[in-house]
C-alpha positions in Angstrom: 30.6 30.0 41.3 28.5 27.2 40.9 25.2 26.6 38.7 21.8 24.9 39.4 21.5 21.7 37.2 18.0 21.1 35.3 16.4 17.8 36.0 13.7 18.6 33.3 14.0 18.5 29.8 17.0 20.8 28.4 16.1 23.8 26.4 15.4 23.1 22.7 13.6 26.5 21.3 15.6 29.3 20.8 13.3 30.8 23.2 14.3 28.6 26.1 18.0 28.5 25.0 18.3 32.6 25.7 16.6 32.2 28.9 18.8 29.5 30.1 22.1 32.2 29.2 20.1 34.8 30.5 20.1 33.1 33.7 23.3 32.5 33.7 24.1 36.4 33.5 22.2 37.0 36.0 23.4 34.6 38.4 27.4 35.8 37.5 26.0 39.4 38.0 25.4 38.8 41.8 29.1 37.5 42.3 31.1 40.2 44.4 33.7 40.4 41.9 31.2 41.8 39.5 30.4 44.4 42.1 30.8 47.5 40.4 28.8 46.4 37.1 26.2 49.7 36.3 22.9 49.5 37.8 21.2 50.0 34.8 23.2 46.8 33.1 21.5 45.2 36.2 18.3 46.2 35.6 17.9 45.7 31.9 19.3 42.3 31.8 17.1 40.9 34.6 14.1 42.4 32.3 15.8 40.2 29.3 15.5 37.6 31.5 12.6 37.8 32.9 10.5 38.6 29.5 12.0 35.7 27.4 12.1 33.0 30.8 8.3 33.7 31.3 7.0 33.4 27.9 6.7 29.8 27.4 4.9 29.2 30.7 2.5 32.1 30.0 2.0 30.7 26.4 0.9 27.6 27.9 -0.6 28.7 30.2 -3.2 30.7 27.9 -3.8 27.9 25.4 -6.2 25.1 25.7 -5.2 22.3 27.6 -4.7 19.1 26.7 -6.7 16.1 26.7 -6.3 13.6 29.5 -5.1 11.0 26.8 -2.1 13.4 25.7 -1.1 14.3 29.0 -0.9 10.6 29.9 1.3 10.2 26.9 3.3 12.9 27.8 4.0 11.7 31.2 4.8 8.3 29.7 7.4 9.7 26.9 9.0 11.6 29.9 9.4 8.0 31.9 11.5 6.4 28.5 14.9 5.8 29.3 15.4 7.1 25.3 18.7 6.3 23.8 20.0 5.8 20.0 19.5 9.2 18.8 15.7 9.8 20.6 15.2 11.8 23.5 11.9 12.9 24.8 12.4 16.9 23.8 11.4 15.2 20.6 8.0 15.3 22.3 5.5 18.1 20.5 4.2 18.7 23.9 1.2 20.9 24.7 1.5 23.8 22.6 2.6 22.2 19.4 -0.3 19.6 20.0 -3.0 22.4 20.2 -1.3 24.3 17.3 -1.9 21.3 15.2 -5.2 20.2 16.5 -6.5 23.9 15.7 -5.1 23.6 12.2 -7.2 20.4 11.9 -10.3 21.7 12.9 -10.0 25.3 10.7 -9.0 23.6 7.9 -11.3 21.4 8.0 -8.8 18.4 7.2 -10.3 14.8 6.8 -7.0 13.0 5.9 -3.8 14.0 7.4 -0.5 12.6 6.7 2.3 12.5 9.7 6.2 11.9 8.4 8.0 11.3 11.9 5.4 10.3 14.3 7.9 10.0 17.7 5.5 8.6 20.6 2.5 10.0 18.9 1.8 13.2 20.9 1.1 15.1 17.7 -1.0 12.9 15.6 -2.9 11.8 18.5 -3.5 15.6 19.0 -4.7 15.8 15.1 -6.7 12.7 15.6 -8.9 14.8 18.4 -9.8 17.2 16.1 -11.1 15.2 12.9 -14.3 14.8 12.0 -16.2 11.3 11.9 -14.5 9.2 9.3 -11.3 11.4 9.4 -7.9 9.5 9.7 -4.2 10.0 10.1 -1.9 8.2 8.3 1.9 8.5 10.5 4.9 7.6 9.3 7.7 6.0 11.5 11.2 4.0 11.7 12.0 3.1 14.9 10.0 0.3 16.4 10.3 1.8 20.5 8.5 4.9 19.4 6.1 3.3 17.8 5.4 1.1 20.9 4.5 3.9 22.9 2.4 5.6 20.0 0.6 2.3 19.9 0.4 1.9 23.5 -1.4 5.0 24.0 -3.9 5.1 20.9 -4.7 1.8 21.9 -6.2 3.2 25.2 -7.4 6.8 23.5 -10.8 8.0 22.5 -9.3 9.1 19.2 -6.6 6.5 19.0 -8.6 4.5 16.5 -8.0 7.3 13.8 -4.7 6.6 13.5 -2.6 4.2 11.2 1.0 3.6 11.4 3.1 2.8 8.8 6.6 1.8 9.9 9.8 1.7 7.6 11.1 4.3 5.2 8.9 7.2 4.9 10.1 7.7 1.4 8.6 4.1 0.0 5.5 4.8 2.5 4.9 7.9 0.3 5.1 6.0 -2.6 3.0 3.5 -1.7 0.4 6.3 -0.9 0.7 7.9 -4.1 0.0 4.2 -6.0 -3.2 3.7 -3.4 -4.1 7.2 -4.2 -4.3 8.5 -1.3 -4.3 12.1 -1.2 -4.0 14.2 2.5 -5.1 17.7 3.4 -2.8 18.2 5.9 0.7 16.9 5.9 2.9 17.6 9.4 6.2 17.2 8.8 9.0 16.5 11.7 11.2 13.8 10.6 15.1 13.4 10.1 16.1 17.2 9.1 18.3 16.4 6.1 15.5 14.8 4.5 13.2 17.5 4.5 13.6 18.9 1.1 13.3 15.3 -0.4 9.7 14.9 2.0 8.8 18.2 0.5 9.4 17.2 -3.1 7.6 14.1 -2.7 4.6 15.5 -1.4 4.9 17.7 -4.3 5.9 15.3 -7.8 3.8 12.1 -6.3 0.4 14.4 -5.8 -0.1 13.4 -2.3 -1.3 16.7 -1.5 -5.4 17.8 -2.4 -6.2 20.7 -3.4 -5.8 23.6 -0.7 -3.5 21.2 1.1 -1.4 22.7 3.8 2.3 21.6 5.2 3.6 22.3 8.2 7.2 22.1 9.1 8.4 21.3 12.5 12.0 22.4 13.6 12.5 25.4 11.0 13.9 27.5 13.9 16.2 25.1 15.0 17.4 26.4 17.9 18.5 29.7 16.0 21.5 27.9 14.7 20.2 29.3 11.3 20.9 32.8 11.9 22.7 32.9 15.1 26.5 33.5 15.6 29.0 30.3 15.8 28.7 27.2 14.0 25.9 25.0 13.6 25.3 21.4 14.1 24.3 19.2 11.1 20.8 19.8 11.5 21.5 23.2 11.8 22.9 23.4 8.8 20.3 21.1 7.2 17.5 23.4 8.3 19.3 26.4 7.0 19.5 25.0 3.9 15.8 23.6 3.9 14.8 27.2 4.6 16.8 28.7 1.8 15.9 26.4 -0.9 11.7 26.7 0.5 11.8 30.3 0.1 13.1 29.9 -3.5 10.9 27.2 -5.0 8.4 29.0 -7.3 6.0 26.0 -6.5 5.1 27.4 -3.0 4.3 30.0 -1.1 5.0 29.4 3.2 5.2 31.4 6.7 7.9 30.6 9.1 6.1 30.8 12.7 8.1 31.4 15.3 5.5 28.4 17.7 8.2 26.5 19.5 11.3 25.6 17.6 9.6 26.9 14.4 7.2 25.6 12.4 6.7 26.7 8.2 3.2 26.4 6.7 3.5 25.9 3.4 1.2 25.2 0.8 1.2 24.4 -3.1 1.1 28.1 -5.1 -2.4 27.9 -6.9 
């Protein structure tokens, strides 16, 4: 039997990933040879399917939508022939993008910090929400990224609020800390086995101002934390992350299950 190939982007929430195999047992469940499987095996595994295959779309379909200068950036990030390591899932897309522009806007954030900025998508969304005089500060290595990112802020309402800072995101910290700059919202979604070090940072350089919130992109990781088999080394570097989070005494945090996952976490008062 053969199987329709996805032109789109492939599956990278766990979410998306059980409704790919889901639809991959319901496809083999219509071969003749599988003929005599129960009805009721039928029935409940084309509900599985279609509960966990329609959820995204209805999620997105619910929330806000985005601003024409995100969905042009979106379009554009999809157009990159990515190679080296990038790939445009690495995109925060719609629903991440509003998640963090709400976050702005309740927290009433005036200086945000990005670590891993990609193409821009998220702190462009951040940007939208700040208040006059806001700004975001994003951190990022790799110099086609940041053409994009600069590409499309250049040409954005709020594209003027951001700053980027290329090169190692550790020495960009520091430099913050000796400026001091201090942020009240840090998003971070840069390379996974860095993120305890990122988190650290934030914490011993007092980059973050009082009532500061982190959030945590990736913490799901395609449920290669918890799920059967063996996990890549991201996997295993966000397994870790998660473990050694949930035992530092210096913060208290929330694993969302938005996406791939995203952790809030903030500095215990």
């Amino acid at each position: 039997m053969t199987h329709a190939v996805s032109t789109g982007p492939r599956p990278v929430t766990p979410v998306g990933i059980a409704a790919e195999l889901l639809a991959g047992v319901v496809e083999r469940l219509g071969d003749p040879g599988l003929a005599d499987a129960p009805d009721d095996v039928r029935r409940d595994v084309a509900r599985a399917h279609a509960l966990v295959a329609g959820l995204d779309d209805y999620v997105a379909r619910t929330t806000s939508p985005a601003s024409s200068d995100l969905d042009a950036l979106e379009q554009r990030t999809r157009e990159v022939p990515w190679g080296g390591g990038l790939e445009q899932e690495m995109l925060s897309g719609h629903v991440e993008g509003a998640f963090l522009r709400m976050l702005v806007a309740v927290t009433g954030a005036r200086q945000v910090l990005e670590i891993g900025m990609f193409t821009g998508y998220a702190a462009l969304a951040m940007a939208e929400a700040l208040p006059a005089g806001g700004r975001v500060v994003a951190c990022e290595v790799d110099e086609q990224a940041a053409a994009v990112a600069r590409e499309a802020f250049a040409s954005a309402a709020a594209g003027e609020r951001v700053e980027v800072r290329m090169g190692d995101a550790q020495q960009t910290l520091r430099d913050l800390a000796g400026a001091g700059d201090r942020f009240d919202l840090v998003f971070l979604d840069a390379d996974k086995a860095g993120y305890a070090a990122y988190v650290d940072a934030l914490l011993d350089l007092d980059l973050l101002a009082d009532g500061a919130l982190v959030c945590v992109d990736n913490t799901l990781m395609q449920g290669e934390p918890w799920a059967a088999g063996a996990p890549s080394t991201n996997g295993r570097a966000i397994a870790d992350f998660n473990e050694r989070l949930a035992a530092d005494p210096r913060v208290e945090q929330v694993l969302l299950p938005v996406r791939d996952g995203v952790t809030l976490v903030r500095r215990v008062p």
